[in-house]
C-alpha positions in Angstrom: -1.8 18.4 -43.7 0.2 19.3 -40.7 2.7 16.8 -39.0 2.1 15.9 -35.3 4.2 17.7 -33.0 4.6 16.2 -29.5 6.0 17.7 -26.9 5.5 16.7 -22.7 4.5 18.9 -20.2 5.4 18.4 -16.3 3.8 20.7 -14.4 3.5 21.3 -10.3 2.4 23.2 -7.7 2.8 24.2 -3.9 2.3 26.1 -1.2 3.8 27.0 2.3 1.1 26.1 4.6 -2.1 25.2 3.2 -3.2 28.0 1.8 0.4 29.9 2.2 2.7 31.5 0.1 2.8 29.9 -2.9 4.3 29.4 -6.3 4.1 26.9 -9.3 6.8 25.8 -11.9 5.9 24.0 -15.6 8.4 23.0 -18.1 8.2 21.9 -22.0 9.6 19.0 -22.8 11.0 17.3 -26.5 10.1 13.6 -26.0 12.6 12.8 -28.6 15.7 13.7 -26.9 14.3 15.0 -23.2 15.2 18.4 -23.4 13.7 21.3 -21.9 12.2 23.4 -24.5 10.6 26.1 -22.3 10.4 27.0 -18.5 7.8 28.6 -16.3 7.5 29.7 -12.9 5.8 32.2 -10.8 4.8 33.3 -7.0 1.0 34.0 -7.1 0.8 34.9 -3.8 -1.2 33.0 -0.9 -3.0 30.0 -1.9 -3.4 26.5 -2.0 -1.3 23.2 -3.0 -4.7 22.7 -5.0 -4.5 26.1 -6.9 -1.1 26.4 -7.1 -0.5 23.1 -8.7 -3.9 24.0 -11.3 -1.7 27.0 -11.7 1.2 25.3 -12.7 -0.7 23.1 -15.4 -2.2 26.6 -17.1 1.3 27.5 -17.6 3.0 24.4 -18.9 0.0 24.4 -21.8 0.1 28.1 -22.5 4.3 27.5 -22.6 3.4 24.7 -25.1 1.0 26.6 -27.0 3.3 29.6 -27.4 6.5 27.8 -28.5 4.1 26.1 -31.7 1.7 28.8 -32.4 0.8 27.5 -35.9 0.8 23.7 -34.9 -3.2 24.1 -34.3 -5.3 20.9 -33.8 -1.4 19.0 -34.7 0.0 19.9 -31.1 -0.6 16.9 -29.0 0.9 17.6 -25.3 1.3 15.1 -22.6 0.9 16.2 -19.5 3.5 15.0 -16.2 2.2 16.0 -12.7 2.5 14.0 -9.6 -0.8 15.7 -8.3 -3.4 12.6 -8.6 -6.1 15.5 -7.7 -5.5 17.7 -11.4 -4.9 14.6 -13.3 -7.8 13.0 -12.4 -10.2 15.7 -12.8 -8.6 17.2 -15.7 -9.0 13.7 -17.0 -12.2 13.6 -16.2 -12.6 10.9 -14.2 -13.4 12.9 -10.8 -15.6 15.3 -10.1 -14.3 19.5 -9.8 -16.4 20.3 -6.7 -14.3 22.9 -5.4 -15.2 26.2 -6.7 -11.6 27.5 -6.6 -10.7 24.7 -8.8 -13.4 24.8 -11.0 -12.4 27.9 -13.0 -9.3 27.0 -13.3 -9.8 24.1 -14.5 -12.2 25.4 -17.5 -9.2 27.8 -18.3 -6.5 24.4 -18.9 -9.3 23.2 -20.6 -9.8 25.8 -23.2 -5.9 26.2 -23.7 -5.8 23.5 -26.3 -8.3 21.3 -27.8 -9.5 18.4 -25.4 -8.5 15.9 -27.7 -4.2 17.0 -28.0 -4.0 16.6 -24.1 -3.2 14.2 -22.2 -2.5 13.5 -18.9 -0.2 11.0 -16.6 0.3 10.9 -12.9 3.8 10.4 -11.9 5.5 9.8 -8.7 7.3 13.0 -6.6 10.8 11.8 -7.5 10.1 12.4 -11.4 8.8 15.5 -11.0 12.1 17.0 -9.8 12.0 20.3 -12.6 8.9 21.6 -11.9 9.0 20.8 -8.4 12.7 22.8 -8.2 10.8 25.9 -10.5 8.2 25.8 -7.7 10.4 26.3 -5.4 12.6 28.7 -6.5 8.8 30.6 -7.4 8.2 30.2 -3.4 12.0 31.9 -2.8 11.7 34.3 -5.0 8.3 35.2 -3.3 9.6 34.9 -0.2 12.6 37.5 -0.8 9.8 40.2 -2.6 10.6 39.1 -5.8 9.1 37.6 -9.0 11.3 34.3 -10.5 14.1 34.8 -13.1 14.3 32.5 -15.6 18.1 33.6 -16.2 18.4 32.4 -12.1 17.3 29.3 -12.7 19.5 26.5 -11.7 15.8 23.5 -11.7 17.1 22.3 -15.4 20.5 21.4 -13.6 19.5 20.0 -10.1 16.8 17.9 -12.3 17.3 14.1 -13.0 19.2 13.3 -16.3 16.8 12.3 -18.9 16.8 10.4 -21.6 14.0 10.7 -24.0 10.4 10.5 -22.8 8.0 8.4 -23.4 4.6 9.8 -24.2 2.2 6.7 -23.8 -1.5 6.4 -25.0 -4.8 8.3 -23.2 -5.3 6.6 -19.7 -8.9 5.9 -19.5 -11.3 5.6 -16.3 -10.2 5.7 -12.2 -7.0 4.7 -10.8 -6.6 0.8 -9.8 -9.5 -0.3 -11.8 -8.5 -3.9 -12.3 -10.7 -4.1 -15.6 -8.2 -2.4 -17.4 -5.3 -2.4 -16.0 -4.9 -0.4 -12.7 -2.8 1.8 -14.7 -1.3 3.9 -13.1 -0.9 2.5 -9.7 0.8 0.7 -11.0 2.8 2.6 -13.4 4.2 3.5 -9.7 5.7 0.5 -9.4 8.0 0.4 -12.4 8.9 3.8 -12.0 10.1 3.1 -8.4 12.2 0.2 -10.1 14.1 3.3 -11.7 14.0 6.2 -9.9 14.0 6.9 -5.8 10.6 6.2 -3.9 8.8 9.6 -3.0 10.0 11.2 0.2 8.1 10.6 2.6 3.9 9.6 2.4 2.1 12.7 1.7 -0.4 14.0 4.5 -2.5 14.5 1.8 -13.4 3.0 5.8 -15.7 -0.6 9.0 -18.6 -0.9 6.9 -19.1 1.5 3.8 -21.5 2.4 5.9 -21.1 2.3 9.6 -18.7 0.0 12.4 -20.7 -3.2 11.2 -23.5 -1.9 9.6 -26.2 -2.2 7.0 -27.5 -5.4 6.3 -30.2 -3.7 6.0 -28.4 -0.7 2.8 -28.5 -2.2 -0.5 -28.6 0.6 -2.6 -25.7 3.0 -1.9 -22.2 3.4 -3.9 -19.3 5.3 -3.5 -16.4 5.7 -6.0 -14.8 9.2 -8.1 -15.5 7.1 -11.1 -16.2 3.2 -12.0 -15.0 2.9 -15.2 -11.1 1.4 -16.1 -7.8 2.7 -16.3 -5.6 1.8 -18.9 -2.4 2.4 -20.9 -3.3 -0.3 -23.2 -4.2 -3.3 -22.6 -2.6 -5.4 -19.6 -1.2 -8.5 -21.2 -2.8 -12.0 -20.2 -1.5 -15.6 -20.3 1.2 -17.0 -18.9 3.2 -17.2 -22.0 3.0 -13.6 -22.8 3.6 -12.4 -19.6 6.7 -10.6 -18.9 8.9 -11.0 -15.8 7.8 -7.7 -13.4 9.6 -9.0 -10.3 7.9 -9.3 -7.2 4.8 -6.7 -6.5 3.5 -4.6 -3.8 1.7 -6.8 -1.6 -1.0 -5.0 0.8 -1.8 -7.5 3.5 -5.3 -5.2 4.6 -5.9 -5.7 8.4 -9.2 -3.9 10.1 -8.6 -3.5 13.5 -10.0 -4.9 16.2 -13.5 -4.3 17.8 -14.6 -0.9 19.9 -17.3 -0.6 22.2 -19.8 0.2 19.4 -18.6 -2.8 16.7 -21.1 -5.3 18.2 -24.1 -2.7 18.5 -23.3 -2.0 14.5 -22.8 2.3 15.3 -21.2 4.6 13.0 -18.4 4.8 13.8 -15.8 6.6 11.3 -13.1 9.9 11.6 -15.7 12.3 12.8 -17.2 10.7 16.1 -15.1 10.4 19.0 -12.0 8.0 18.4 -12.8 5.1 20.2 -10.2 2.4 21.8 -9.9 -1.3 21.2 -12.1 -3.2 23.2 -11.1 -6.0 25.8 -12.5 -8.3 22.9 -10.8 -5.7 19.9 -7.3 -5.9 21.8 -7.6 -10.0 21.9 -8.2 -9.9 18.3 -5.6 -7.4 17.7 -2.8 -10.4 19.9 -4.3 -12.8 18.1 -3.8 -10.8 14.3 -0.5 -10.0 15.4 0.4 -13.7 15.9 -0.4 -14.5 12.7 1.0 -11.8 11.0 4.4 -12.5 12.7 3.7 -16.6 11.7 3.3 -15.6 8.0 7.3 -14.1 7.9 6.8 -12.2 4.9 5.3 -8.3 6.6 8.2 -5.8 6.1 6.3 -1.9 6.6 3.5 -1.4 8.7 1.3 1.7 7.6 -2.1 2.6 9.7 -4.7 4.6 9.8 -4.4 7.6 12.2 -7.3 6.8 14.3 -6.9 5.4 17.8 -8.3 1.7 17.1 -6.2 1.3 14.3 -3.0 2.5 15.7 -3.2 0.4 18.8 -4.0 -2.8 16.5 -0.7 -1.4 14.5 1.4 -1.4 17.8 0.6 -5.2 18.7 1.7 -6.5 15.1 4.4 -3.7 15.5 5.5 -5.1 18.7 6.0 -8.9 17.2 7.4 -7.6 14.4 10.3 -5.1 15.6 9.0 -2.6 13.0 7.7 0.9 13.3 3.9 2.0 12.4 3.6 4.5 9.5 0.7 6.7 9.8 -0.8 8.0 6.6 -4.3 10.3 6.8 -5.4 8.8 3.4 -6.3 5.2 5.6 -8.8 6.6 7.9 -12.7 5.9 8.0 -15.4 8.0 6.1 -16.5 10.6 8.8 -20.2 10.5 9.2 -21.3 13.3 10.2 -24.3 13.5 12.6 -24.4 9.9 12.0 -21.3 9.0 14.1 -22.6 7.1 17.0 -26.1 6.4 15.9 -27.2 3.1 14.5 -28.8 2.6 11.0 -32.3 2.4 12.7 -31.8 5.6 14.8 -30.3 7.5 11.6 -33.5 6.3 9.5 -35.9 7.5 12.5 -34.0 11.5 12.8 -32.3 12.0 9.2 -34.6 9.5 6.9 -34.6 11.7 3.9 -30.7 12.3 4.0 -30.0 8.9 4.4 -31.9 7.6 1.7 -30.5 10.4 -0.7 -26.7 8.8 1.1 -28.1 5.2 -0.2 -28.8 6.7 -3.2 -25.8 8.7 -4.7 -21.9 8.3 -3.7 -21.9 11.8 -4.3 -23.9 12.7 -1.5 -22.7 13.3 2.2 -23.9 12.1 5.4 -26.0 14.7 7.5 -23.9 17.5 9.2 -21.4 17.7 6.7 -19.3 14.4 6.6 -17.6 12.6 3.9 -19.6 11.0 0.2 -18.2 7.9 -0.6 -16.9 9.7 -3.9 -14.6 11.7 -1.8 -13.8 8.7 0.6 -12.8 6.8 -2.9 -10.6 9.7 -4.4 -8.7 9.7 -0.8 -8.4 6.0 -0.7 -6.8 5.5 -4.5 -4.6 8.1 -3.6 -3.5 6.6 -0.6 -2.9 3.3 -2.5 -0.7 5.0 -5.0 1.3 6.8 -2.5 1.9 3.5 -0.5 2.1 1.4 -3.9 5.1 3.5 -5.1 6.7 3.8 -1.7 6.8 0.1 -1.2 7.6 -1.3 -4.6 8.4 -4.8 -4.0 7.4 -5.1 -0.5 5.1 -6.7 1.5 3.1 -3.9 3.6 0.2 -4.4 6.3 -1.9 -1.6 6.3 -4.1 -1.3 9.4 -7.8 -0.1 8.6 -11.3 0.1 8.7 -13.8 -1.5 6.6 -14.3 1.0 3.8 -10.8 1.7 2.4 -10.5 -2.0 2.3 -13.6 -2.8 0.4 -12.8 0.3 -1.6 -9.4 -1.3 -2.6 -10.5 -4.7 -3.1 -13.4 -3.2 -5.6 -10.6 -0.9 -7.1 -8.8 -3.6 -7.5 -11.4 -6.1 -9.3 -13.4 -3.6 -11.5 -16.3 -3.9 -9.9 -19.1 -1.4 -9.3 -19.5 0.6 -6.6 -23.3 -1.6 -5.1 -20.5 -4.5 -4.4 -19.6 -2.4 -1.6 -22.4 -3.8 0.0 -21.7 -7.4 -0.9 -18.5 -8.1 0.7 -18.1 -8.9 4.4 -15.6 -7.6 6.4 -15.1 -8.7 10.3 -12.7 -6.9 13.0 -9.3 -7.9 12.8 -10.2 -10.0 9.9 -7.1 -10.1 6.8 -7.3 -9.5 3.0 -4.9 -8.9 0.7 -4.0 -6.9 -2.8 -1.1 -7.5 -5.2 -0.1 -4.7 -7.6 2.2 -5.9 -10.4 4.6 -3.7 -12.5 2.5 -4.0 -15.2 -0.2 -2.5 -13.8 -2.4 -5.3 -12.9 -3.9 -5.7 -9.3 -4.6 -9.6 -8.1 -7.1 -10.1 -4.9 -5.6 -12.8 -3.0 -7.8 -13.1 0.1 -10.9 -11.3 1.4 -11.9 -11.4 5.3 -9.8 -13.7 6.5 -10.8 -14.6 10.1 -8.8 -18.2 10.9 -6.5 -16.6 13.1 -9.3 -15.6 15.0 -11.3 -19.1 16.1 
């Protein structure tokens, strides 16, 4: 019988514009002592972050595969990538809609068996080797050259290591409370240890529209609704161990528009609107409240106009700057934007009640499924959660990514989307512990507003 050999795989991707010139790196890991054991790095040309990072995975297994050729079904490879995208899908817990990434992802798939992989976002900062071999792929490429191992300097400028852990199969979406919010949350410890990711990659008022759908009962949205975990999250207060202070999201909607009292969609796709004279009292009023509490140290907001102009009132109580991260804005709508849920049953009835009935379908004209809204949400979260380790951060947004975190967050399925109110300028608020765990600590607060 053949002894288990484990090795770790971190693996990643870019590109130079989107798609651009573009190159991927992968390197081979011992998890007993954190050496390299193989490198890998190529320019492929112009492509996508997407392709290039799916890229970067084939290589790391194939590396894997080559340096124990007679290991067979004993390999068992852990795979490192600070692309949520591939280690979700590859995982199995999103969908592969993309027909660039589709056979790509079949040919990872067949590298190994399904059952010796698997996989483990990680934040930007502890990717720092195959990040540098991308880059020196993207030189190389640049100069009319292919990459030279022998040129490499990645293993040096990389992070010293000491050995690597290679924990358990993670199981179901990201920040699924039911089982531990794994990973978002493995964000958090890691940004005890290592530097915050650079920067917040550039990677929604009612899940359906501004106010909307008393009258929806049906619809969903989510990538997935089952739970994350790297075993179990511990419970009790005796067991529990000391993970210092969380990431706090205090969740702010922004104030009212025009079309908030007549209950229009009103997401990214329609036609930005302002705050109202009633939105931009509720955003003074939100902002006195925020700067009463004493404990809001980052702002982050949605790029949309409403948001951003709620942002700036808390901003300009505060002293702080506004952070704008694309991941926070509304579902777009489509042909919907604009329209109430009456008008949208009378012109587009069949598509809305296939919308009602499937998070995987889109709005007429080509806007967002919930599933897609979800995947861009969680990802947001875990960008902001590892940025902000610690901290206490107001994120200014609309009604979807706020019930989509808060169901994230509690494990529950994707119909309570439907069951939660959520006013303008009204507060809730997420904890995300080191441990993994996410705690809802309010939902639609609207004192500050009477």
């Amino acid at each position: 019988m053949s002894v288990a050999r484990q090795v770790v795989v971190e693996a990643d991707g870019g590109s130079r514009g989107n798609p651009g010139p573009a190159g991927y790196g992968a390197v081979v890991i011992d998890p007993a002592t954190g050496e390299p054991l193989a490198e890998a790095a190529e320019y492929i040309g112009v492509a996508t972050n997407n392709v290039a990072e799916y890229r970067g995975l084939i290589a790391g297994l194939e590396a894997a595969k080559a340096l124990f050729p007679d290991a067979g079904d004993a390999l068992r490879v852990h795979v490192r990538m600070d692309s949520k995208l591939v280690v979700e899908q590859m995982s199995g817990r999103w969908k592969i809609k993309h027909p660039d990434m589709k056979p790509l992802a079949a040919r990872a798939a067949a590298i190994l068996p399904p059952s010796s992989v698997t996989y483990e976002w990680i934040p930007r900062a502890q990717n720092k080797h195959a990040d540098r071999l991308a880059n020196e792929a993207m030189d190389a490429g640049r100069d009319g050259r292919q990459w030279e191992a022998s040129a490499s300097t990645a293993a040096l400028d990389a992070p010293a290591r000491g050995t690597v852990n290679t924990p358990p199969p993670v199981q179901g979406p990201p920040g699924d409370q039911a089982a531990g919010a794994a990973k978002a949350r493995a964000a958090l410890a890691a940004a005890r240890g290592a530097a915050a990711p650079e920067g917040l990659f550039p990677l929604p008022e009612a899940a359906v529209p501004e106010a909307a759908a008393p009258e929806t009962a049906a619809a969903s949205e989510s990538a997935g609704s089952g739970p994350e975990a790297a075993g179990a999250p511990q419970t009790g207060w005796g067991a529990a161990p000391d993970l210092g202070a969380p990431a706090t999201l205090v969740l702010l909607r922004h104030g009212e528009t025009a079309l908030t009292p007549e209950k229009r969609f009103s997401g990214s796709g329609g036609t930005d609107p302002e705050l109202s004279a009633t939105g931009r009292g509720q955003a003074e009023r939100a902002a006195e409240h925020v700067a009463a509490l004493g404990t809001v140290q980052d702002i982050v907001s949605s790029p949309l106009r409403r948001c951003r102009e709620t942002a700036a009132a808390v901003a300009a109580r505060l002293g702080l700057d506004v952070r704008i991260d694309e991941g926070l804005r509304e579902t777009d709508f489509g042909a919907w934007e604009g329209l109430t849920f009456t008008e949208v049953r009378e012109r587009y009835g069949d598509d809305l009640t296939a919308w009602l009935a499937s998070p995987d379908t889109a709005p007429t004209g080509g806007g967002e499924s919930f599933t897609e809204v979800t995947e861009r949400v969680a990802a947001a979260r875990d960008r902001i959660v590892a940025r902000y380790a610690g901290r206490t951060v107001l994120l200014v947004t609309h009604v979807t990514p706020i019930k989509t975190l808060v169901r994230l967050a509690l494990g529950a399925p994707p119909e309570s989307l439907f069951r939660m109110e959520l006013s303008a300028a009204s507060i809730s608020t997420v904890a995300y512990y080191g441990d993994g765990n996410a705690s809802v600590r309010l939902l639609n607060d609207t004192s500050h507003l009477r």
